[in-house]
One Martini backbone bead per residue (centre of mass of N, CA, C, O) as a GRO file, in nm:
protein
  256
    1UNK     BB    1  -4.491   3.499  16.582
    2UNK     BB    2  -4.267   3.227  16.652
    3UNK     BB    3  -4.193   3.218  16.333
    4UNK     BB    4  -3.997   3.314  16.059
    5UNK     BB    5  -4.029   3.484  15.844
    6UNK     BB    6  -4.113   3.460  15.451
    7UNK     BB    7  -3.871   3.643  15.359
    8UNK     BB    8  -3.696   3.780  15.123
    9UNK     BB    9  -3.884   4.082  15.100
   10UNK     BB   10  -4.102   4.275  15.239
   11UNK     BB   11  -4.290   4.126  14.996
   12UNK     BB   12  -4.188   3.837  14.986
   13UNK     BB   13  -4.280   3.511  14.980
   14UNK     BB   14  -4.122   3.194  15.137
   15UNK     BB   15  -4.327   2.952  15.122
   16UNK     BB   16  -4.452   2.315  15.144
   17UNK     BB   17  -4.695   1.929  15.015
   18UNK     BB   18  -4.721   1.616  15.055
   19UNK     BB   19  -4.951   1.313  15.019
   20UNK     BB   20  -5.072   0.997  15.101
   21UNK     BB   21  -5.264   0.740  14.942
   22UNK     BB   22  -5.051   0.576  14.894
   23UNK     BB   23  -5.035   0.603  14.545
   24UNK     BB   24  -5.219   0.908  14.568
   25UNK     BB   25  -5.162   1.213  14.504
   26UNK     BB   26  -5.144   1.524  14.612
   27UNK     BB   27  -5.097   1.822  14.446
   28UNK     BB   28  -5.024   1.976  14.673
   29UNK     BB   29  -4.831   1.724  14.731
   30UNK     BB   30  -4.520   1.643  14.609
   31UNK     BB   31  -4.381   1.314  14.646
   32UNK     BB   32  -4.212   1.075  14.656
   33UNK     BB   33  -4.303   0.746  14.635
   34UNK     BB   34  -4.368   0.649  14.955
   35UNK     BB   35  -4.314   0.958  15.077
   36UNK     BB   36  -4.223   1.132  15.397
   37UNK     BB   37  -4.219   1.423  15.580
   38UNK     BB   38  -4.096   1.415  15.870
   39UNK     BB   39  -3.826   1.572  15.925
   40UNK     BB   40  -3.639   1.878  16.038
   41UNK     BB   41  -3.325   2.047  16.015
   42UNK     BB   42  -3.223   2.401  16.123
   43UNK     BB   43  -2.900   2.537  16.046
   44UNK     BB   44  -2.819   2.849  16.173
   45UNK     BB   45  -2.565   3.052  16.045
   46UNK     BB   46  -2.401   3.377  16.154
   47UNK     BB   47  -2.230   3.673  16.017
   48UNK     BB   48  -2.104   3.918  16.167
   49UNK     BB   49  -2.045   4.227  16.008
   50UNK     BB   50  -1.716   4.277  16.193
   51UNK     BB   51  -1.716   4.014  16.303
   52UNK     BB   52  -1.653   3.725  16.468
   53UNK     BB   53  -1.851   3.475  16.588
   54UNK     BB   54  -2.071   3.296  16.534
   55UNK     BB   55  -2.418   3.227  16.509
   56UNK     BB   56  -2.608   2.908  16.641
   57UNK     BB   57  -2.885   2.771  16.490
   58UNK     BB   58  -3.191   2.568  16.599
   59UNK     BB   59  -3.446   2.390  16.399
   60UNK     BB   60  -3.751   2.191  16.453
   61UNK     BB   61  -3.947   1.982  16.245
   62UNK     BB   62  -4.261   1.811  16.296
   63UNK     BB   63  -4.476   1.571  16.122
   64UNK     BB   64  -4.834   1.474  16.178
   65UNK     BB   65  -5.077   1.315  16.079
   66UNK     BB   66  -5.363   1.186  15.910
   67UNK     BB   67  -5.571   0.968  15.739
   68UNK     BB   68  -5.531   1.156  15.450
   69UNK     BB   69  -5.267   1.257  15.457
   70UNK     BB   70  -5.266   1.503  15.612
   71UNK     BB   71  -5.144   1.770  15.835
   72UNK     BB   72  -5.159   1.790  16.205
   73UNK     BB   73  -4.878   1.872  16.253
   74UNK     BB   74  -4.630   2.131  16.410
   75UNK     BB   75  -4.323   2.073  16.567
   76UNK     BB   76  -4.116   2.320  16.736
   77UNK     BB   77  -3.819   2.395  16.788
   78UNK     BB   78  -3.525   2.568  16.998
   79UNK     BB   79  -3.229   2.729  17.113
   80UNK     BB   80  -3.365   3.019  17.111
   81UNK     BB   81  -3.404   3.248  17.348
   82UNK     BB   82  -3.670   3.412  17.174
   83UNK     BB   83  -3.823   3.109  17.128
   84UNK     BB   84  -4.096   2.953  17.099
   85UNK     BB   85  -4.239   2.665  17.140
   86UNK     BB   86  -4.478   2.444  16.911
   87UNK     BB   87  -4.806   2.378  16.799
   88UNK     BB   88  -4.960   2.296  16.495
   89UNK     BB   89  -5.326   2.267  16.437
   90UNK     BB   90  -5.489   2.119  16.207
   91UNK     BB   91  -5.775   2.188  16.020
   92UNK     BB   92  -6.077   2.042  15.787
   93UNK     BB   93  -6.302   2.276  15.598
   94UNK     BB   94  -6.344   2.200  15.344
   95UNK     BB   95  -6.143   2.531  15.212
   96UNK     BB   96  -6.075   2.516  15.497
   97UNK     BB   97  -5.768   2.620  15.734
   98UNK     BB   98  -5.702   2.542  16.050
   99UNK     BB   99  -5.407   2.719  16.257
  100UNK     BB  100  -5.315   2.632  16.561
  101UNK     BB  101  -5.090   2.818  16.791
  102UNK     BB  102  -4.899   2.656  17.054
  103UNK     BB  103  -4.785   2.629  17.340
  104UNK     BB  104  -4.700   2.366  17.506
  105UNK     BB  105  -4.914   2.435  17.747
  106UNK     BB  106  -5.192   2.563  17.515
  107UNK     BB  107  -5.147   2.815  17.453
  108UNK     BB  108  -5.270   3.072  17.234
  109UNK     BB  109  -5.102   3.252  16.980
  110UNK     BB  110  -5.256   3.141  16.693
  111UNK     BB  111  -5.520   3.214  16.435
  112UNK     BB  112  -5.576   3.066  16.135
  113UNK     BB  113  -5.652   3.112  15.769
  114UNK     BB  114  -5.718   2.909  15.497
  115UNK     BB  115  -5.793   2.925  15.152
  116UNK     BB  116  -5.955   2.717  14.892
  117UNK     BB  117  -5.994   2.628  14.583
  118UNK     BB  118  -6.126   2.457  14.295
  119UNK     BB  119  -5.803   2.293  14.304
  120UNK     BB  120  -5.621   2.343  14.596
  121UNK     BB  121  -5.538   2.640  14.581
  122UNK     BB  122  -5.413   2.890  14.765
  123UNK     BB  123  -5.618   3.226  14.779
  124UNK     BB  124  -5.597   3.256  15.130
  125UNK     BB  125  -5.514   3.434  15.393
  126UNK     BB  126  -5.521   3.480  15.788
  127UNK     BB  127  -5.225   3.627  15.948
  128UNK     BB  128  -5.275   3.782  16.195
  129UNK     BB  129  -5.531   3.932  16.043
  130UNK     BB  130  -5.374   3.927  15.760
  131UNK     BB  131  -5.472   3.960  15.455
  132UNK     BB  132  -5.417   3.762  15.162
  133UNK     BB  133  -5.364   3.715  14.788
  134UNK     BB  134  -5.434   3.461  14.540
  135UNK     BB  135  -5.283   3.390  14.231
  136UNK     BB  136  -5.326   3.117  13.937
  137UNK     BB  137  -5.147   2.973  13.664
  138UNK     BB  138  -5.276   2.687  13.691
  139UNK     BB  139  -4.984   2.600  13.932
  140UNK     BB  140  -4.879   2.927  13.928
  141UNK     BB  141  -4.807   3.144  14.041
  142UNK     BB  142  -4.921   3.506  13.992
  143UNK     BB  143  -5.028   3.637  14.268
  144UNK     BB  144  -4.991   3.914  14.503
  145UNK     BB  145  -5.242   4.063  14.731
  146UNK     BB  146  -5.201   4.294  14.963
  147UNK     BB  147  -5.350   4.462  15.193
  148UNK     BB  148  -5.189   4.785  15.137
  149UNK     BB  149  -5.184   4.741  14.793
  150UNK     BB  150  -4.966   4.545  14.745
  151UNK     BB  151  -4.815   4.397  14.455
  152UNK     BB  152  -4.759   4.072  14.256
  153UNK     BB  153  -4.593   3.979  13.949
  154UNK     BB  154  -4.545   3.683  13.776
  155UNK     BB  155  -4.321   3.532  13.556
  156UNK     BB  156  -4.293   3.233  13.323
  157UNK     BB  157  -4.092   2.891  13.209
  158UNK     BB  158  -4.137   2.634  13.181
  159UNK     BB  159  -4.249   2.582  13.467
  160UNK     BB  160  -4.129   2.858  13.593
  161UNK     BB  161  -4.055   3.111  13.802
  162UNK     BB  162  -3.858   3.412  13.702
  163UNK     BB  163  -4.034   3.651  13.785
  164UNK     BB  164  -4.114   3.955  14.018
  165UNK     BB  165  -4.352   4.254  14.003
  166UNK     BB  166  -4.360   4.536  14.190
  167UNK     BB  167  -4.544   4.815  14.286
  168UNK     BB  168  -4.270   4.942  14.398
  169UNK     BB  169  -4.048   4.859  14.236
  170UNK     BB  170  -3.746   4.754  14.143
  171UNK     BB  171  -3.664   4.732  14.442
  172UNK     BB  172  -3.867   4.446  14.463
  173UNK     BB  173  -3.803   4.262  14.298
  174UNK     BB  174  -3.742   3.921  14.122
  175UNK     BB  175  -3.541   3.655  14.064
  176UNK     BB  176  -3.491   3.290  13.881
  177UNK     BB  177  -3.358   2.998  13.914
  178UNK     BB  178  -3.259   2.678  13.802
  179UNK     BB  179  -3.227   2.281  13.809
  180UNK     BB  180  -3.341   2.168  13.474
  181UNK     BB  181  -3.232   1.848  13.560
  182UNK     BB  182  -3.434   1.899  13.857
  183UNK     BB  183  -3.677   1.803  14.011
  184UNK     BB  184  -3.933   1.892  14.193
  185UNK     BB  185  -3.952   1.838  14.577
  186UNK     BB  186  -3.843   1.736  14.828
  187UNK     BB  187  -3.607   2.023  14.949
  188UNK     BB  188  -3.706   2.248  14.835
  189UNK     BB  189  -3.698   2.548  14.944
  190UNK     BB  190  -3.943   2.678  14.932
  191UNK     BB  191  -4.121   2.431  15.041
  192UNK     BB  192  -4.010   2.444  15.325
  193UNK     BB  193  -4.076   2.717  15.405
  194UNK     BB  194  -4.361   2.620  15.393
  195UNK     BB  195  -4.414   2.357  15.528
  196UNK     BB  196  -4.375   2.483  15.827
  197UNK     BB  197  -4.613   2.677  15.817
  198UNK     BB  198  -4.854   2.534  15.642
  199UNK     BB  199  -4.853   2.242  15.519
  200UNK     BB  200  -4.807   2.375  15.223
  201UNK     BB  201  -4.771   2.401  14.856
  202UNK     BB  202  -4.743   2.713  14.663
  203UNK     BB  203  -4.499   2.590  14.492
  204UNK     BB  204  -4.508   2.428  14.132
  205UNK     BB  205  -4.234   2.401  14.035
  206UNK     BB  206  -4.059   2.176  13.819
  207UNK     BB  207  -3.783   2.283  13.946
  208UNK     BB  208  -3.528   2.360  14.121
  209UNK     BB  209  -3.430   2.596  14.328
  210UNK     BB  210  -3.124   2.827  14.312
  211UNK     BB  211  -3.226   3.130  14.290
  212UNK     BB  212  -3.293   3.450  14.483
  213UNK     BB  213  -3.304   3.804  14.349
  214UNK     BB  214  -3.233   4.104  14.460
  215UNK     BB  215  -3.093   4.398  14.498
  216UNK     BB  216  -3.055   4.301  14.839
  217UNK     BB  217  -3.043   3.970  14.771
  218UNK     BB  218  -2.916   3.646  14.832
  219UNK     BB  219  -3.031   3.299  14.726
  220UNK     BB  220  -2.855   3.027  14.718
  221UNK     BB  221  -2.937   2.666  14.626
  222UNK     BB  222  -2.771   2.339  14.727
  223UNK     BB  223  -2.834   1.949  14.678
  224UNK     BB  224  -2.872   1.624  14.854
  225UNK     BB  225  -2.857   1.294  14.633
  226UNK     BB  226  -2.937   1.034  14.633
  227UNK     BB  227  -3.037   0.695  14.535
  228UNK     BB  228  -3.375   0.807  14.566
  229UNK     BB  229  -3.362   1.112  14.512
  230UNK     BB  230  -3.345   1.204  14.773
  231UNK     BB  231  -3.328   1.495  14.967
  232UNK     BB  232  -3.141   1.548  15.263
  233UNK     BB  233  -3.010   1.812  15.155
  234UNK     BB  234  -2.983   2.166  15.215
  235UNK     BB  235  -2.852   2.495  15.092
  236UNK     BB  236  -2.826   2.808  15.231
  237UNK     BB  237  -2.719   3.114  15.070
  238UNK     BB  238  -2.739   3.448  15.249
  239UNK     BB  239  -2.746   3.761  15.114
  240UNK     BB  240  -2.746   4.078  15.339
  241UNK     BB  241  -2.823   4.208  15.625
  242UNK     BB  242  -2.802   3.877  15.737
  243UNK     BB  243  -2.596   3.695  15.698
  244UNK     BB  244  -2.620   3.308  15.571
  245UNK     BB  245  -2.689   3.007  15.690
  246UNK     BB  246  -2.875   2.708  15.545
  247UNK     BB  247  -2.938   2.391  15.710
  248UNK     BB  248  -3.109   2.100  15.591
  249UNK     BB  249  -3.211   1.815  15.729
  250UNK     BB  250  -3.356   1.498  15.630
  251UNK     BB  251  -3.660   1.308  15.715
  252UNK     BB  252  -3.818   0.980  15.635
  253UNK     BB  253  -4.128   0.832  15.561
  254UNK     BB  254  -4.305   0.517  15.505
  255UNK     BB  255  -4.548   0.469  15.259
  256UNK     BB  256  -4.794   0.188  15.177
   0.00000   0.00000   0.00000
């Protein structure tokens, strides 16, 4: 994959999206009404371990529609010479989401797909071959099981997942706090994280995600809003082996 993991520890993914038909919504992407997220830029500072010069880079995502408001391009750009610019083209058919990403130039780079139920939450995906499952309580994400038989089990409260608990022991386990009086929307940081990817949000806790933390790693995140409740800015300061910031700046387009 040319897009960077979204996983807070090694086995934790960090992945979300809203459409609207009118004033219409989708349960799997709830937006502010007659609102949706046309692009975002992601800069990340990282401050090298030893000190010197932080490194700065830059990934822009924008986003496409079909005619039923849902994702139908995912334009990633990025100024990391290590990088490759990409495209990624969604196809809806009955239950399945085909994803292919393609270089600028059309060559296929990954095909994936994803599965939903019959709620319209993703319960599968083949990701680069490698297939996940995936299981909800309600609308909260409640299981994850991975390829090699490690699993995941989340435990939440008031609409709220609070804590994961790893097969693999305490060592990987992850806990969550909110902003229990910010409804969760767009510019979520979990949301964002999954809407560049999937074009779909996993996560549809009620309030907006505030820190996530396990023994080896923190995210704080911090959120600027406007007079119309968007969203603008979100702040993600994260501690690790791989210290960094990462602001996300967010435009939005209006849908009649």
């Amino acid at each position: 994959m040319n897009r960077h993991s979204l996983r807070l520890a090694p086995i934790f993914i960090l992945s979300f999206f809203i459409f609207f038909s009118c004033n219409k919504k989708n349960d799997l992407n709830p937006y502010p009404d007659n609102n949706r997220l046309l692009n975002f830029t992601k800069t990340i500072t990282t401050t090298p371990p030893l000190g010197g010069t932080p490194v700065i880079t830059n990934e822009n995502y924008r986003f496409v529609y079909d005619g039923n408001n849902r994702v139908s391009q995912i334009v990633f750009t990025s100024n990391d010479p290590l990088r490759s610019n990409t495209i990624s083209y969604m196809k809806y058919a009955h239950d399945t989401i085909y994803d292919a990403i393609k270089l600028v130039n059309g060559n296929l780079v990954e095909l994936d797909t994803l599965i939903t139920d019959t709620k319209g939450n993703i319960n599968i995906t083949h990701i680069a071959g490698i297939e996940t499952n995936y299981q909800f309580y309600g609308k909260l994400l409640s299981r994850i099981d991975y390829f090699n038989g490690v699993h995941e089990e989340f435990t939440s409260y008031n609409g709220n997942f609070i804590k994961a608990i790893s097969s693999l022991g305490d060592a990987y386990n992850s806990n969550y706090t909110y902003y229990t009086d910010q409804v969760n929307r767009i510019g979520d940081y979990f949301q964002l994280n999954s809407v560049c990817r999937y074009g779909l949000n996993f996560y549809k806790n009620n309030s907006l995600i505030r820190t996530a933390q396990t023994p080896t790693s923190l995210v704080n995140a911090s959120y600027v809003i406007d007079g119309d409740s968007k969203i603008t800015k979100t702040t993600a300061t994260i501690v690790d082996a791989n210290p960094r910031t990462e602001v996300y700046e967010l435009q939005y387009e209006h849908v009649n």
